[in-house]
PDBQT receptor file of N, H, CA, C and O in Angstrom, charges set to zero:
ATOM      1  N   UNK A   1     -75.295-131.651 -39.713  1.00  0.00    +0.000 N 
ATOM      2  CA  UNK A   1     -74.164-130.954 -40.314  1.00  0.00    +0.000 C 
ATOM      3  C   UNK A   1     -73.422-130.160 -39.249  1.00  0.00    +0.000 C 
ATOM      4  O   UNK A   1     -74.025-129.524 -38.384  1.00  0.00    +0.000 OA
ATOM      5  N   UNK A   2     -72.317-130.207 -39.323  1.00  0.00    +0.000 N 
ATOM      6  H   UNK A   2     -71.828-130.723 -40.026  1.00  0.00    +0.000 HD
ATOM      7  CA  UNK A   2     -71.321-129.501 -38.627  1.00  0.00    +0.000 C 
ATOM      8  C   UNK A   2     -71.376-127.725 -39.130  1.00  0.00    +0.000 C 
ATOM      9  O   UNK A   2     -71.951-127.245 -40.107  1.00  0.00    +0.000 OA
ATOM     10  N   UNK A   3     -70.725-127.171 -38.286  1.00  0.00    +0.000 N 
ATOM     11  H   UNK A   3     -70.258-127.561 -37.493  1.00  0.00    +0.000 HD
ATOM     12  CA  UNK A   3     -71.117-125.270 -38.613  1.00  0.00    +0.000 C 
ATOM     13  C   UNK A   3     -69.798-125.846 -39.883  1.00  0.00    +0.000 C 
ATOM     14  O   UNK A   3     -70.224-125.512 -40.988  1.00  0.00    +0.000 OA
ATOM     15  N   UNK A   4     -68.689-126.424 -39.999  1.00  0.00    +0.000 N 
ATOM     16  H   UNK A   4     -68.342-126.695 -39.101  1.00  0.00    +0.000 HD
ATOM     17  CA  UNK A   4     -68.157-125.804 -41.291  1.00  0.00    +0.000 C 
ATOM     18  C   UNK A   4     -69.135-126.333 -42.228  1.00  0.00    +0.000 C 
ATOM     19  O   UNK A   4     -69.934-125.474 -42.602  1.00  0.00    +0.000 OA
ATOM     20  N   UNK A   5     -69.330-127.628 -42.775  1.00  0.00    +0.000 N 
ATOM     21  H   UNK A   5     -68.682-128.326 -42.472  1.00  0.00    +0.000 HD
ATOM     22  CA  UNK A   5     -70.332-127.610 -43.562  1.00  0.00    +0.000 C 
ATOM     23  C   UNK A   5     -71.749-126.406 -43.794  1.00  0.00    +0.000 C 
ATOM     24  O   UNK A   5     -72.215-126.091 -44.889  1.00  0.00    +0.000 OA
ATOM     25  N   UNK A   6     -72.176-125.939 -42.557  1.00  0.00    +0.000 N 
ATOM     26  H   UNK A   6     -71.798-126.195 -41.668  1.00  0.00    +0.000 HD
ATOM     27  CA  UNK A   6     -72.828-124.821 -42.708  1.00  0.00    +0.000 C 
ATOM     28  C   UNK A   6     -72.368-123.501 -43.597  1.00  0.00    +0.000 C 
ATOM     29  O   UNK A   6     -73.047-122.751 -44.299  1.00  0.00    +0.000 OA
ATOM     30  N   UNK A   7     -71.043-123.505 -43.317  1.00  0.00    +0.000 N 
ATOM     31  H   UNK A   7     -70.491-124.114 -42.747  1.00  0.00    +0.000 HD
ATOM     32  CA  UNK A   7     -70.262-122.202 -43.870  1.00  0.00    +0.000 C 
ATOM     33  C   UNK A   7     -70.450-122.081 -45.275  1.00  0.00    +0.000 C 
ATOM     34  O   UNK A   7     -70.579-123.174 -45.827  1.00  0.00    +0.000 OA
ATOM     35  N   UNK A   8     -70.525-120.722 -46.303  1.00  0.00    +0.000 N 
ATOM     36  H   UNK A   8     -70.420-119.834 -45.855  1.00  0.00    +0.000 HD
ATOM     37  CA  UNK A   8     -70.719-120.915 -47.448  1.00  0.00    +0.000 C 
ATOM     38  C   UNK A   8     -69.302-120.771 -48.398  1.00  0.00    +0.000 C 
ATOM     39  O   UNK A   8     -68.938-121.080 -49.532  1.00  0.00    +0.000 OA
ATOM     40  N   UNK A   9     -68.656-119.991 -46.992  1.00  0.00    +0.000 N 
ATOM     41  H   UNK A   9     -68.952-119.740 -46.070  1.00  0.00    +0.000 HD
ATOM     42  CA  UNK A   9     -67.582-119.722 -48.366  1.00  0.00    +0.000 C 
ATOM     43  C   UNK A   9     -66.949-120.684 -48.726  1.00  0.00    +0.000 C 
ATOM     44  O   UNK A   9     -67.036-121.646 -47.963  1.00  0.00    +0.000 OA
ATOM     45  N   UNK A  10     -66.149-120.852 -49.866  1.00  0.00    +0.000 N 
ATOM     46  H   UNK A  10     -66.079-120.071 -50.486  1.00  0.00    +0.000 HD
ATOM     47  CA  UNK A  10     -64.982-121.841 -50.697  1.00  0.00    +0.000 C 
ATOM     48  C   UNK A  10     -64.105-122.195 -49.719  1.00  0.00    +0.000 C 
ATOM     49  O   UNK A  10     -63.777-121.495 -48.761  1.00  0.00    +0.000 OA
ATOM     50  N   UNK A  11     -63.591-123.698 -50.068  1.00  0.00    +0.000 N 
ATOM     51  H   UNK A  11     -63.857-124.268 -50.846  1.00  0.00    +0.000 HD
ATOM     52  CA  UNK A  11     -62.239-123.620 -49.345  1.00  0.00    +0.000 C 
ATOM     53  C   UNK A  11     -61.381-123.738 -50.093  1.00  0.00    +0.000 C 
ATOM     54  O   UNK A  11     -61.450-124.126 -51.259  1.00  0.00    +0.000 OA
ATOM     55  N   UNK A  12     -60.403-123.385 -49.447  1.00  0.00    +0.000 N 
ATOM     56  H   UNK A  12     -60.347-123.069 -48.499  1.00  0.00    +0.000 HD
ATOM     57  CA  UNK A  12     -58.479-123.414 -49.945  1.00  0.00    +0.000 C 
ATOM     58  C   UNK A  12     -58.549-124.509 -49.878  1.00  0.00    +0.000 C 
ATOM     59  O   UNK A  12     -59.094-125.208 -49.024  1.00  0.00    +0.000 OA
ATOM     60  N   UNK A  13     -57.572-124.985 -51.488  1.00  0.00    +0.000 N 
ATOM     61  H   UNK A  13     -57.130-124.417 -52.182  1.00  0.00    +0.000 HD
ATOM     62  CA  UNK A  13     -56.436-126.398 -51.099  1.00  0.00    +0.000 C 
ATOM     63  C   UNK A  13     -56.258-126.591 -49.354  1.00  0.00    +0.000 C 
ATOM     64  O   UNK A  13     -56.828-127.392 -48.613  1.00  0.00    +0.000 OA
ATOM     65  N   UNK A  14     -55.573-125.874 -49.139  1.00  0.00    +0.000 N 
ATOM     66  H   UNK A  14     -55.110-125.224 -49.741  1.00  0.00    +0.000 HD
ATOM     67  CA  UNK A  14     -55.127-125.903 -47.569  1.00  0.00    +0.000 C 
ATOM     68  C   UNK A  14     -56.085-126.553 -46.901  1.00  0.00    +0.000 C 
ATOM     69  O   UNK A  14     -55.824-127.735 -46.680  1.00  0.00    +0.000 OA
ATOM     70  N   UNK A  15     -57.420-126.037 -46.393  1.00  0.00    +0.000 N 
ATOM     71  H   UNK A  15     -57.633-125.076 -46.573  1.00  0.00    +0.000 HD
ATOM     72  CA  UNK A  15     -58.297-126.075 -45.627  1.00  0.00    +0.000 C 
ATOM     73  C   UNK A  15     -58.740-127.501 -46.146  1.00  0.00    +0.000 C 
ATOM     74  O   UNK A  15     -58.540-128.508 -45.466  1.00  0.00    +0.000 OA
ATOM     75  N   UNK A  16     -59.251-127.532 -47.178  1.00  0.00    +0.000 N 
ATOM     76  H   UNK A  16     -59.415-126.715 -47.730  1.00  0.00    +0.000 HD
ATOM     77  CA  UNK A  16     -59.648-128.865 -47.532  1.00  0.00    +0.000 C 
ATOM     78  C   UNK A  16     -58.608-130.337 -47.699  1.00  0.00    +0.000 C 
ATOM     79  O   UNK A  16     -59.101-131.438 -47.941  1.00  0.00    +0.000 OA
ATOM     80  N   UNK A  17     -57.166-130.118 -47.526  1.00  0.00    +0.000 N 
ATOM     81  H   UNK A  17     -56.766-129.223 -47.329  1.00  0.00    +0.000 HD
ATOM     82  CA  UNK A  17     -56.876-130.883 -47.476  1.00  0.00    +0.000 C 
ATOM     83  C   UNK A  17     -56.580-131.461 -46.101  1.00  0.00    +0.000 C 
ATOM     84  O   UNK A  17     -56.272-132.595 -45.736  1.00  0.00    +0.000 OA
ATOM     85  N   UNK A  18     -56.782-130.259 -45.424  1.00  0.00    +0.000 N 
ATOM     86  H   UNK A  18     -57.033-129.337 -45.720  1.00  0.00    +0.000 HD
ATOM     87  CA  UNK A  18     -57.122-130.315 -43.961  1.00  0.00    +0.000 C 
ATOM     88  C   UNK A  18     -58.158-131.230 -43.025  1.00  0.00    +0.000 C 
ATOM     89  O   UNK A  18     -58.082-131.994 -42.062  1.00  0.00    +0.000 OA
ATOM     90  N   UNK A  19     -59.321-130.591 -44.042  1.00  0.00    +0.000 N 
ATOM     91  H   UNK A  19     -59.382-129.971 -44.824  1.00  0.00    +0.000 HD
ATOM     92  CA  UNK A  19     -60.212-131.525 -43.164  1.00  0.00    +0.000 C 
ATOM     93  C   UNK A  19     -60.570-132.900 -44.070  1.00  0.00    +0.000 C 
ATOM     94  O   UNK A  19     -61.511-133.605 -43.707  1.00  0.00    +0.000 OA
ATOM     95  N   UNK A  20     -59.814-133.240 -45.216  1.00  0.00    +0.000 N 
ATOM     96  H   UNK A  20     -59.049-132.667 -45.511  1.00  0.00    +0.000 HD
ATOM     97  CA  UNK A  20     -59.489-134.339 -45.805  1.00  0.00    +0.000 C 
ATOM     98  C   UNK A  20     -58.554-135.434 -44.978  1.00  0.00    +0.000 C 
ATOM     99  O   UNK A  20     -58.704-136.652 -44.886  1.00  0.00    +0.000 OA
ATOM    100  N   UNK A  21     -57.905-134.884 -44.615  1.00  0.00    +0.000 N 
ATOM    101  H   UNK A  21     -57.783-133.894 -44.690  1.00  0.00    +0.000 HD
ATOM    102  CA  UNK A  21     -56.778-135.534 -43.767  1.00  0.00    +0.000 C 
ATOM    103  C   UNK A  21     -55.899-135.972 -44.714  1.00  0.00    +0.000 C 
ATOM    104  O   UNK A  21     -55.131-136.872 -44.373  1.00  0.00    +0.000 OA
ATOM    105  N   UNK A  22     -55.848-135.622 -45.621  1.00  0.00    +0.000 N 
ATOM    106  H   UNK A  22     -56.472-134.891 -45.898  1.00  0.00    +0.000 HD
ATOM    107  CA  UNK A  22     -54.014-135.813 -46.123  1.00  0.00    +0.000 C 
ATOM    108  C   UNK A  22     -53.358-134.445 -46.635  1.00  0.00    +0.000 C 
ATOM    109  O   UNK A  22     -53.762-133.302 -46.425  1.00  0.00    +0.000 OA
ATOM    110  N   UNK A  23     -52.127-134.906 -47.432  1.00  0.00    +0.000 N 
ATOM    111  H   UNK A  23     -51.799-135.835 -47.602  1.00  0.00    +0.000 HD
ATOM    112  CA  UNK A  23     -51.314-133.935 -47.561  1.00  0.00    +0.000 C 
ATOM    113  C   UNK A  23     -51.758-132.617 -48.897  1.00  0.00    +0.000 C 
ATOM    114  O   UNK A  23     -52.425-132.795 -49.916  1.00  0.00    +0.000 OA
ATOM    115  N   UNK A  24     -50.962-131.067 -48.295  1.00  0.00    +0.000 N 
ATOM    116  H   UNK A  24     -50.420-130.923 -47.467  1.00  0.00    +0.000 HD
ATOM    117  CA  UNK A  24     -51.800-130.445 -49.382  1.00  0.00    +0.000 C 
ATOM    118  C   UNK A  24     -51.224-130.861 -50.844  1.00  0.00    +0.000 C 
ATOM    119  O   UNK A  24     -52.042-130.734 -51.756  1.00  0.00    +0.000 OA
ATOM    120  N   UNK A  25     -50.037-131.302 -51.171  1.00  0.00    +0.000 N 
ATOM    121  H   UNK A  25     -49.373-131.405 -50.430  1.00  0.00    +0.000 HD
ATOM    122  CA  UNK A  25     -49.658-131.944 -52.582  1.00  0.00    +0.000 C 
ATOM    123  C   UNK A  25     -50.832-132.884 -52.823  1.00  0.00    +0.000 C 
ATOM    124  O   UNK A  25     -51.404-132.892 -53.913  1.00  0.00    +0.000 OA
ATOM    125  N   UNK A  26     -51.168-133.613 -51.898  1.00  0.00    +0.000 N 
ATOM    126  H   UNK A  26     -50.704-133.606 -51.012  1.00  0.00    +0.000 HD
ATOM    127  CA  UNK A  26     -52.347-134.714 -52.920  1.00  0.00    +0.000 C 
ATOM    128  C   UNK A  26     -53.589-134.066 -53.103  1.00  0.00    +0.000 C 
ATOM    129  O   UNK A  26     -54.360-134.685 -53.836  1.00  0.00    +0.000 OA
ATOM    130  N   UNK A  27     -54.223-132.425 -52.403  1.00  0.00    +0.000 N 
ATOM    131  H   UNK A  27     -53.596-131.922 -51.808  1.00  0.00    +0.000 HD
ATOM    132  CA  UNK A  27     -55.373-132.173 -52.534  1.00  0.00    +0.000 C 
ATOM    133  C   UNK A  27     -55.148-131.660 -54.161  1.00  0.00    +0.000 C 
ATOM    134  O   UNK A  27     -55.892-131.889 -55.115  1.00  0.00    +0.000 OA
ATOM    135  N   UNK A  28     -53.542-130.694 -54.137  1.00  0.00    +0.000 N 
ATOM    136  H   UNK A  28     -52.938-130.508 -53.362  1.00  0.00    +0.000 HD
ATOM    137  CA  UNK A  28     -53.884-130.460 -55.395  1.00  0.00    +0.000 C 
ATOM    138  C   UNK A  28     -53.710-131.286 -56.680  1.00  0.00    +0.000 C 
ATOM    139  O   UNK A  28     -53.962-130.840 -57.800  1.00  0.00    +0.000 OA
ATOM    140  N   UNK A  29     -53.296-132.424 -56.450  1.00  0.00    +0.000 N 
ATOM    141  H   UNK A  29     -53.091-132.786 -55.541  1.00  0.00    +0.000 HD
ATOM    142  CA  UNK A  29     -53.447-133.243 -57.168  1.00  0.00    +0.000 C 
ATOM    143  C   UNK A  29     -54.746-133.969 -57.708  1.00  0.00    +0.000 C 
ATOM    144  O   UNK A  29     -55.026-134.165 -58.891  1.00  0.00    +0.000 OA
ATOM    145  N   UNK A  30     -55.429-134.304 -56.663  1.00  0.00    +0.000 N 
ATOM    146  H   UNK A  30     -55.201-134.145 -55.702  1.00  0.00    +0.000 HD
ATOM    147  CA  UNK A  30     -57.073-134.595 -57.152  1.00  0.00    +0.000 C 
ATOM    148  C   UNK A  30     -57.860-133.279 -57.294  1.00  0.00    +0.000 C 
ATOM    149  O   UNK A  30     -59.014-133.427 -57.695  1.00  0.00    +0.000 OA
ATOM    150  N   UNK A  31     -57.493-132.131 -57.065  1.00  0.00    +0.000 N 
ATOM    151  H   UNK A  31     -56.556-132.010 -56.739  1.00  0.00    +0.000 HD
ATOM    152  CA  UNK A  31     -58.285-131.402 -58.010  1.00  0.00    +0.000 C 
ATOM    153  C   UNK A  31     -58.063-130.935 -59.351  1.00  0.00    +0.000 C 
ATOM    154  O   UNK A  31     -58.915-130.603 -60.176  1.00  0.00    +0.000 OA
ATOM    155  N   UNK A  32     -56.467-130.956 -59.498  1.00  0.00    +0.000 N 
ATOM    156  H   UNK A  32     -55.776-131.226 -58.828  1.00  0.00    +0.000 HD
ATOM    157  CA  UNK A  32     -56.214-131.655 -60.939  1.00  0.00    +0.000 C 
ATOM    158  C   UNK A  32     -56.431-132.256 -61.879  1.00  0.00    +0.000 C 
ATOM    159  O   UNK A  32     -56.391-131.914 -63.061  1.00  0.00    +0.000 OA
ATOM    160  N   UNK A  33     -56.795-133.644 -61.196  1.00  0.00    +0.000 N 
ATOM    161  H   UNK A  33     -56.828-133.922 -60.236  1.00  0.00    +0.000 HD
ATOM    162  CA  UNK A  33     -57.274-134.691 -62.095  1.00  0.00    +0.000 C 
ATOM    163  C   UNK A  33     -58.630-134.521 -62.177  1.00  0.00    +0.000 C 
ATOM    164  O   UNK A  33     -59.347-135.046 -63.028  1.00  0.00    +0.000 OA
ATOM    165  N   UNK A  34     -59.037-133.685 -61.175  1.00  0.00    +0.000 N 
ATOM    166  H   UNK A  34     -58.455-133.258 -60.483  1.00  0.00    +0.000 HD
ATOM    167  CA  UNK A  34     -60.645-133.631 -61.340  1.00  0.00    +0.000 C 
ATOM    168  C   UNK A  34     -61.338-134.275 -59.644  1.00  0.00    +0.000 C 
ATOM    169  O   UNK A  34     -62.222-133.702 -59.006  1.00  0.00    +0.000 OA
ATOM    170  N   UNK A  35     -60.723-135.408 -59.285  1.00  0.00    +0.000 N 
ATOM    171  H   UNK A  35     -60.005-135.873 -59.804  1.00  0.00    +0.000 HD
ATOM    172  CA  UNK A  35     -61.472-136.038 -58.351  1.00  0.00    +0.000 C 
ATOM    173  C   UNK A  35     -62.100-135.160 -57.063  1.00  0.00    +0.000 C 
ATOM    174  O   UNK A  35     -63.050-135.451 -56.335  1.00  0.00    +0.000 OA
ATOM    175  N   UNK A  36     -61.397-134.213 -57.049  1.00  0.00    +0.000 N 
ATOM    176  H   UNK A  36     -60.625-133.977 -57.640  1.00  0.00    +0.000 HD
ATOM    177  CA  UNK A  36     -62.196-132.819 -55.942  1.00  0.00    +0.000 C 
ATOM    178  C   UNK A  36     -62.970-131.908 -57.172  1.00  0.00    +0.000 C 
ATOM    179  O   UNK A  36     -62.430-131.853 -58.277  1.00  0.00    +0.000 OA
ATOM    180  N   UNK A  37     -63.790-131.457 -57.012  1.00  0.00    +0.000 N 
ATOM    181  H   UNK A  37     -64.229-131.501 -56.115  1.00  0.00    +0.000 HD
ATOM    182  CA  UNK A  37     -65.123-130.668 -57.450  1.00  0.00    +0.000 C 
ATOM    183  C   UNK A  37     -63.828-129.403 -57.187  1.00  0.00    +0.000 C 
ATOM    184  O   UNK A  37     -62.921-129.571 -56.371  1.00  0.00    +0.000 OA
ATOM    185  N   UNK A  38     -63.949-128.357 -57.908  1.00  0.00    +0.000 N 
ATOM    186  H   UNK A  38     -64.686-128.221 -58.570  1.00  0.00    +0.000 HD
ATOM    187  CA  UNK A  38     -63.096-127.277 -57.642  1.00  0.00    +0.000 C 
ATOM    188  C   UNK A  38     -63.310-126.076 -58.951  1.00  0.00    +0.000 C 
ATOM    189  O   UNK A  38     -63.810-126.398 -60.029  1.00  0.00    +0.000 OA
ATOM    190  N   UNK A  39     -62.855-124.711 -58.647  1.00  0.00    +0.000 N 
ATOM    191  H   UNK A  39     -62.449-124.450 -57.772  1.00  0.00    +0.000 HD
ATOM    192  CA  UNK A  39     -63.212-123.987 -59.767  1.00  0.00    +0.000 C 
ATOM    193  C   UNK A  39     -61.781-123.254 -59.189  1.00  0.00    +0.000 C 
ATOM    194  O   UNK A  39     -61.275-123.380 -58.073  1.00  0.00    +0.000 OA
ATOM    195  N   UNK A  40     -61.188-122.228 -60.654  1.00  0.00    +0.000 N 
ATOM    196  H   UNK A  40     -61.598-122.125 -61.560  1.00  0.00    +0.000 HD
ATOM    197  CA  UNK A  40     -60.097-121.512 -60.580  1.00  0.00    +0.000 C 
ATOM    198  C   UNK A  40     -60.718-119.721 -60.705  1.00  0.00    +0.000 C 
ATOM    199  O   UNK A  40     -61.597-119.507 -61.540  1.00  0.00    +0.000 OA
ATOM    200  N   UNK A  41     -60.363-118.917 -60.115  1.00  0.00    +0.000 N 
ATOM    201  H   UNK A  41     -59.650-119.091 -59.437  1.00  0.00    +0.000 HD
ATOM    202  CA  UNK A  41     -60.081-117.672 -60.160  1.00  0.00    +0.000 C 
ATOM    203  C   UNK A  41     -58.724-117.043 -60.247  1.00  0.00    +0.000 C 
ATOM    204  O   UNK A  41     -57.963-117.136 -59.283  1.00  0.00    +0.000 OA
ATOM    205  N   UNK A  42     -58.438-116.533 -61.125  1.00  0.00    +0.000 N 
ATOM    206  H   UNK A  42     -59.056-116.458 -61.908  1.00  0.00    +0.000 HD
ATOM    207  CA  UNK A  42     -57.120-116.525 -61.538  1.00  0.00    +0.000 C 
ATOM    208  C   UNK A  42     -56.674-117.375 -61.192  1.00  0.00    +0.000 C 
ATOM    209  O   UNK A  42     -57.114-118.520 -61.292  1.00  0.00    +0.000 OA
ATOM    210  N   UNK A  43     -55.382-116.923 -60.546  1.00  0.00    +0.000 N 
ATOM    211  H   UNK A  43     -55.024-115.993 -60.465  1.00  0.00    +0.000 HD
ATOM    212  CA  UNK A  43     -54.329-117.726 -59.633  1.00  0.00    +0.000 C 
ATOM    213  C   UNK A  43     -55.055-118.726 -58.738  1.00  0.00    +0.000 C 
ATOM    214  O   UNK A  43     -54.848-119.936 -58.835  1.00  0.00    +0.000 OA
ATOM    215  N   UNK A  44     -55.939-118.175 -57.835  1.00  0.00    +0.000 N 
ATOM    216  H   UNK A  44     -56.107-117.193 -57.756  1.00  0.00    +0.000 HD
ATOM    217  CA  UNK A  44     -56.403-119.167 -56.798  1.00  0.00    +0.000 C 
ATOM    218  C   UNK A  44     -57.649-120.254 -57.483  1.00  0.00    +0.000 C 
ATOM    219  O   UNK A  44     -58.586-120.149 -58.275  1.00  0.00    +0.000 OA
ATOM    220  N   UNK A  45     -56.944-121.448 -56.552  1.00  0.00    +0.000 N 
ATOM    221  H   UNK A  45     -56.183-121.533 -55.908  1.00  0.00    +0.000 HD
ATOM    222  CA  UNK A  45     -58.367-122.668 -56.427  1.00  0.00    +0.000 C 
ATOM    223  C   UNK A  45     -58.891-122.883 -55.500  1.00  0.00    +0.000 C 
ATOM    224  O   UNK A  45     -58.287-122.967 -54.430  1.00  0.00    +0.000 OA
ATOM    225  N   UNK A  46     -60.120-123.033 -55.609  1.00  0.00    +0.000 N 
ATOM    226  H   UNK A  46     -60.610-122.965 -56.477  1.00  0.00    +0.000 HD
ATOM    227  CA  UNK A  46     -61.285-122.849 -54.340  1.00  0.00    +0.000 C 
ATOM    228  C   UNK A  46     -61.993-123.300 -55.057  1.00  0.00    +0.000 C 
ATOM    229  O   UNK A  46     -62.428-123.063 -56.184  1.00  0.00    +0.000 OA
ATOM    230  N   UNK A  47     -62.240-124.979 -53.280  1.00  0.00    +0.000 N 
ATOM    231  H   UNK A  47     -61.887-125.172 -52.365  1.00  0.00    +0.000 HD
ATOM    232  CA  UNK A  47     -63.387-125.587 -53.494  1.00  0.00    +0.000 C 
ATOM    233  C   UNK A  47     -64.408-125.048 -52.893  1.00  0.00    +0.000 C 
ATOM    234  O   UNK A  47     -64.313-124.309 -51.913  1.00  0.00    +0.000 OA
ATOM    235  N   UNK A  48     -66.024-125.563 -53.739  1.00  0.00    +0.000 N 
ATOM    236  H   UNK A  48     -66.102-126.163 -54.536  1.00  0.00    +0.000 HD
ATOM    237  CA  UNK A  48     -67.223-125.049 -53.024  1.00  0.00    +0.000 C 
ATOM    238  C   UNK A  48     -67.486-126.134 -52.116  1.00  0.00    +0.000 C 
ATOM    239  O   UNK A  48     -67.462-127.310 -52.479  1.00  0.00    +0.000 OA
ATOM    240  N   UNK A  49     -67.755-125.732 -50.854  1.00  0.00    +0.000 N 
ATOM    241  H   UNK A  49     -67.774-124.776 -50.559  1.00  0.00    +0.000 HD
ATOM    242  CA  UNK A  49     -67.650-126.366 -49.501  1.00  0.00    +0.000 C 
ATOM    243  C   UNK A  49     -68.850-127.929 -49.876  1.00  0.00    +0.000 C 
ATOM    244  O   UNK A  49     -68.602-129.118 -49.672  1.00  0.00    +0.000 OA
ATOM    245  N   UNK A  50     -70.472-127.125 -50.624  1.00  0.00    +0.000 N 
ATOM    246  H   UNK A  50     -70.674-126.160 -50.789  1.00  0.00    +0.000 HD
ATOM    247  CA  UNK A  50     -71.051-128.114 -50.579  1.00  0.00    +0.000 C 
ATOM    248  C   UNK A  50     -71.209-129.426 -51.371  1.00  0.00    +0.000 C 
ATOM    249  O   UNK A  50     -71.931-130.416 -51.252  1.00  0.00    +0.000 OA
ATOM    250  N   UNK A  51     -69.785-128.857 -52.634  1.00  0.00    +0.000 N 
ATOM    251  H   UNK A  51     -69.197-128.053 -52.730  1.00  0.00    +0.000 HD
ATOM    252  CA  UNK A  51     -69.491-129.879 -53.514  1.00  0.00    +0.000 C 
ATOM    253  C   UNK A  51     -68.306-130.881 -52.351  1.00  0.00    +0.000 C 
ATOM    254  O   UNK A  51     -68.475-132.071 -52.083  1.00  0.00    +0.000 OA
ATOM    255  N   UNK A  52     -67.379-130.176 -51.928  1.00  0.00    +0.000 N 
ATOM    256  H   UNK A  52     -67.242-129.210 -52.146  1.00  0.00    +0.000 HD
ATOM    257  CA  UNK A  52     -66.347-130.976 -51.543  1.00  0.00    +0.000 C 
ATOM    258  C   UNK A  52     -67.148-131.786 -50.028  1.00  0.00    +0.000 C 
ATOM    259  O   UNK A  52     -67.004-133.008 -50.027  1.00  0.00    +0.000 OA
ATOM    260  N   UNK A  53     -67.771-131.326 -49.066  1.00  0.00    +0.000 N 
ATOM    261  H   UNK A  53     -67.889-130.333 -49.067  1.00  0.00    +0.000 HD
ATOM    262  CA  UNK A  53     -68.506-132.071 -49.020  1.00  0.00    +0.000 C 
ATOM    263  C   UNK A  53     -69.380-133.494 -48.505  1.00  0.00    +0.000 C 
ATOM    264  O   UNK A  53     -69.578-134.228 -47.537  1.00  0.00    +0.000 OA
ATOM    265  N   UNK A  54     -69.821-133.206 -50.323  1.00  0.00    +0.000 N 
ATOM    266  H   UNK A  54     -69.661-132.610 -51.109  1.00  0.00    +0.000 HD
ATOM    267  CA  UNK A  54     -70.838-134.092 -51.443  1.00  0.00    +0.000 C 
ATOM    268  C   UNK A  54     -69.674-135.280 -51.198  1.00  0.00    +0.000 C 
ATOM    269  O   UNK A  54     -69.937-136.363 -50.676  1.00  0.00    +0.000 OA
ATOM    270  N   UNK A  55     -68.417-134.905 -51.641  1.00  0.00    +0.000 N 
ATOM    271  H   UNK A  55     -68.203-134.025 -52.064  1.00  0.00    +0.000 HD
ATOM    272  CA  UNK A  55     -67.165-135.453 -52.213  1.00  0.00    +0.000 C 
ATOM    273  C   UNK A  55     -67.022-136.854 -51.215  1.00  0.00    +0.000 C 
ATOM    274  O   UNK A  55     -67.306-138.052 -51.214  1.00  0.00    +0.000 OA
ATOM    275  N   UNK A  56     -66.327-135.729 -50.314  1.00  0.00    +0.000 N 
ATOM    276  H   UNK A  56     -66.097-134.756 -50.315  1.00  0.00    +0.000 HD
ATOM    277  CA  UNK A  56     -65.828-136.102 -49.272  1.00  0.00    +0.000 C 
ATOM    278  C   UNK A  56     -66.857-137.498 -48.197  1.00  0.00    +0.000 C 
ATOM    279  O   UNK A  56     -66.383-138.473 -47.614  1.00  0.00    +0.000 OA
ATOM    280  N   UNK A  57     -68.012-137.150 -48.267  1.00  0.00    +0.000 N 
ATOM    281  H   UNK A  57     -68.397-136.358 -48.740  1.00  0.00    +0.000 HD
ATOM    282  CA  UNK A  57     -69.133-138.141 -48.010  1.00  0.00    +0.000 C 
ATOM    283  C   UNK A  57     -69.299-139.237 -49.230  1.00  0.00    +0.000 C 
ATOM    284  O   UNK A  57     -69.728-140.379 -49.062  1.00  0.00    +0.000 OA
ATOM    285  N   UNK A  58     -69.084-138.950 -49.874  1.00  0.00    +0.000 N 
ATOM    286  H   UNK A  58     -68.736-138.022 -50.010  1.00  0.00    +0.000 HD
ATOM    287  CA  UNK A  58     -69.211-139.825 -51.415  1.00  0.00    +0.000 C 
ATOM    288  C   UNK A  58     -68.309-141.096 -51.112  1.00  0.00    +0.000 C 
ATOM    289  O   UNK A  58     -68.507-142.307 -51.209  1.00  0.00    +0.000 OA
ATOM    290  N   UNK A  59     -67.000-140.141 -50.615  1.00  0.00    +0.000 N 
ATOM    291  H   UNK A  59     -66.840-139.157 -50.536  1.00  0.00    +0.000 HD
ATOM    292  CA  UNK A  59     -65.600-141.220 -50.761  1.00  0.00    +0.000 C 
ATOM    293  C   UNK A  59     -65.586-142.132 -49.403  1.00  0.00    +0.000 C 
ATOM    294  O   UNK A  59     -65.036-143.232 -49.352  1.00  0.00    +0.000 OA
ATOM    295  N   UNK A  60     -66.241-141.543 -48.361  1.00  0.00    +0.000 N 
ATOM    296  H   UNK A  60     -66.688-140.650 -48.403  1.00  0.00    +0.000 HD
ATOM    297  CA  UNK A  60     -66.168-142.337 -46.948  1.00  0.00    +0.000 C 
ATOM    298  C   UNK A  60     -66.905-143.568 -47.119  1.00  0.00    +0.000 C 
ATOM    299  O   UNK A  60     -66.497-144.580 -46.550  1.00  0.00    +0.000 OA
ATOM    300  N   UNK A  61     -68.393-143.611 -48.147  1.00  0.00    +0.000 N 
ATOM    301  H   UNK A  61     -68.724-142.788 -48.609  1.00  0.00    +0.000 HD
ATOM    302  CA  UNK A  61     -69.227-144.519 -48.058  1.00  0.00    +0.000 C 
ATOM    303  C   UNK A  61     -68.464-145.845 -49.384  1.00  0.00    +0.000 C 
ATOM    304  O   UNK A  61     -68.865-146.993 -49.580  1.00  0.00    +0.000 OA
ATOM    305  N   UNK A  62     -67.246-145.079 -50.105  1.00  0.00    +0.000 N 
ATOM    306  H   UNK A  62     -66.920-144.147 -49.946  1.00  0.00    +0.000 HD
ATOM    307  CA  UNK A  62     -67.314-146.473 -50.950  1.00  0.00    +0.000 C 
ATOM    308  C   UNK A  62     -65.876-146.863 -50.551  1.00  0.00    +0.000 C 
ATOM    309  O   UNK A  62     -65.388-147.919 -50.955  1.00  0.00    +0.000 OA
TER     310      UNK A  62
């Protein structure tokens, strides 16, 4: 594992669509629909690093 995967805190849309490699309109779009693991606090969405990931490894292998 890489130190961000180590890291615990949440990430931003931003960050995760970051190390997703596409744009932040499509991160928030699949966490919309659901396809990113994600929780809301108020206003803000923040993914949990070890769901997105889960995700993110999930999607490379299929």
């Amino acid at each position: 594992m890489n130190t961000a995967e180590n890291d615990r805190r949440p990430l931003r849309v931003e960050e995760a669509a970051t190390l997703a490699g596409i744009g932040r309109g499509a991160m928030y779009t699949a966490v919309k629909d659901g396809t990113v693991p994600s929780l809301r606090i108020g206003r803000r969405v923040l993914i949990p690093r070890k769901a997105f990931f889960e995700w993110l490894d999930g999607d490379k292998a299929a």
